[in-house]
N, C-alpha and C positions, 0 to 999 in steps of 0.2 A: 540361645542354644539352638543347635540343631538337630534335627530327629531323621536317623539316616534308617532304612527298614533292613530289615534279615532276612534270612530264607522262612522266620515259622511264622504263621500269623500270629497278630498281636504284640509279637517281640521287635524290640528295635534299638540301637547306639543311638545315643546322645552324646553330643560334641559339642563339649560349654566352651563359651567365650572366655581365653585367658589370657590376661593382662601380664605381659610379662616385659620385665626392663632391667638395669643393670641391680637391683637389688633383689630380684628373685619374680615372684609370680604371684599372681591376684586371681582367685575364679567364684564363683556363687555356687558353693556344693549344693545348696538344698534354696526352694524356690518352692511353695505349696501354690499360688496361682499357676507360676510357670509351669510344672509338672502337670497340674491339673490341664492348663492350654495344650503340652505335648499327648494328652490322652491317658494321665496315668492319676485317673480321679483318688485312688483307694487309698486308706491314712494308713500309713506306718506304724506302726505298735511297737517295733523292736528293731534294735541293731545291732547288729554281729559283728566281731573283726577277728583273725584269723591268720596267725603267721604260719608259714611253710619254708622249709628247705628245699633245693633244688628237688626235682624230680618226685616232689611230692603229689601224690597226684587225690584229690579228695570227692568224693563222690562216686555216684552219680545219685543224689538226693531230691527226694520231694516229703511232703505231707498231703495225707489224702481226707477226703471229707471237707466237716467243716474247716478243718484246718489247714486247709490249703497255703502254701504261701506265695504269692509275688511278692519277686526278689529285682530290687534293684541294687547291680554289684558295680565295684570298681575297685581298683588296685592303687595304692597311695606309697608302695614301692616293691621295684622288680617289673616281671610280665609273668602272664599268666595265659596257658592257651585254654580257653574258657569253651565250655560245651553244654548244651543244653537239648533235651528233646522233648518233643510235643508227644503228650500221652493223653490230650482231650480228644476222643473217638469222636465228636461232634464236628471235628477243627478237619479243613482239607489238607491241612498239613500234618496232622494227625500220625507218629511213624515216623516223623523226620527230624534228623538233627542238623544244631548249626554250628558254626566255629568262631569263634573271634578271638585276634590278640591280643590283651591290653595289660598296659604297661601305664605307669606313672608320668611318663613324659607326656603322652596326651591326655589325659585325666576321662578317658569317656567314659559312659558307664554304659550298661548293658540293663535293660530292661525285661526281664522276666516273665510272664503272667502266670495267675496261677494253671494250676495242670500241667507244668513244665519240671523235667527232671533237671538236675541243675551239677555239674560239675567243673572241675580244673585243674591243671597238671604246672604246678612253678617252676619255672622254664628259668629261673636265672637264682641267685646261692640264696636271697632272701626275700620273701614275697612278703608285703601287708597288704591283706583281702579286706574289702569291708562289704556289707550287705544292711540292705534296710530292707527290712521283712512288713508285709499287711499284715501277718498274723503271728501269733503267740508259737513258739516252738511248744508240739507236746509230745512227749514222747511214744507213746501209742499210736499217734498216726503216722509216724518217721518211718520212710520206706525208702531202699535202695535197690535201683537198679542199675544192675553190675557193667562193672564201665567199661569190659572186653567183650559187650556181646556181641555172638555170632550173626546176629539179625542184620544188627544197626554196622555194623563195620565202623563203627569210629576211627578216623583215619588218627590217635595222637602222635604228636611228633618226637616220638621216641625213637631211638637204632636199636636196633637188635642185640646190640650190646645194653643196652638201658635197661634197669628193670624198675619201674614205680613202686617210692614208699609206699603202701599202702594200709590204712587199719583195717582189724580182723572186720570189724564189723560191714566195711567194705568188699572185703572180700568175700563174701555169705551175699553178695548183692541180689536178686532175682532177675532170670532173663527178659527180654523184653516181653519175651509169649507168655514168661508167668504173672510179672509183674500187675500190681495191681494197674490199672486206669483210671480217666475220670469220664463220665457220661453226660 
């Protein structure tokens, strides 16, 4: 595998080695040395998967406290324009978001840590998301920051004719300046 870095610290694409030939495709989804070798010691408790329709756009989600989560995501069909931003006030990157494509054809995944708000917009008719989470979803520490803030300017790649599905509970998201933090 390869470990390619992003704009936030901490965060970074993995680009596994896929075996592909006239019968289809071979790859090693999960590796605990491996992972642990790319920098991502912490165990897994939980996994998520997550279908969307076009222009569904879901988040922008964290958990705070002890419940923090890193998230390692990947898309197993479709693309998804994937966004996430750094809310550890500790982090020099602290304030900033990044973007990545990902789609099924390259199977990468996107490495998360925790203190990171995490969302994605399903850029094609049918998306499967998958997520491996370090920690327990709880629902009192589920916190949304709203994915049109004026702060952060998230460029998504919607036209003005576009308008994102989105849930109620996403839309009640908090701005960046209210939103909670991590310290």
């Amino acid at each position: 595998m390869i470990k390619l870095p992003t704009l936030i610290n901490d965060a970074f694409i993995i680009k596994p080695k896929v075996f592909k030939d006239d019968r289809g495709f071979f790859l090693e989804s999960w590796n605990k040395q491996v992972y642990n070798e790319l920098g991502i010691g912490l165990e897994f408790v939980q996994d998520n998967h997550s279908k969307s329709s076009k222009n569904t756009l879901r988040g922008l989600h964290y958990q705070v406290g002890e419940f923090a989560q890193g998230k390692l995501v990947w898309v197993t069909s479709g693309v998804v324009y994937d966004v996430f931003v750094d809310l550890r006030k500790h982090s020099s990157t602290y304030g900033m978001w990044d973007s990545y494509h990902l789609d099924s054809e390259s199977h990468c995944r996107l490495w998360i840590p925790p203190g990171c708000a995490h969302g994605f917009l399903a850029m094609t008719d049918v998306v499967d998301f998958h997520y491996k989470c370090t920690n327990y979803y709880n629902p009192q520490s589920d916190r949304t920051l709203i994915w049109n803030d004026q702060t952060l300017k998230i460029a998504w790649p919607l036209s003005k004719k576009e308008t994102p599905i989105i849930s109620d509970k996403d839309k009640k998201g908090k701005t960046f300046d209210e939103c909670e933090k991590y310290y």
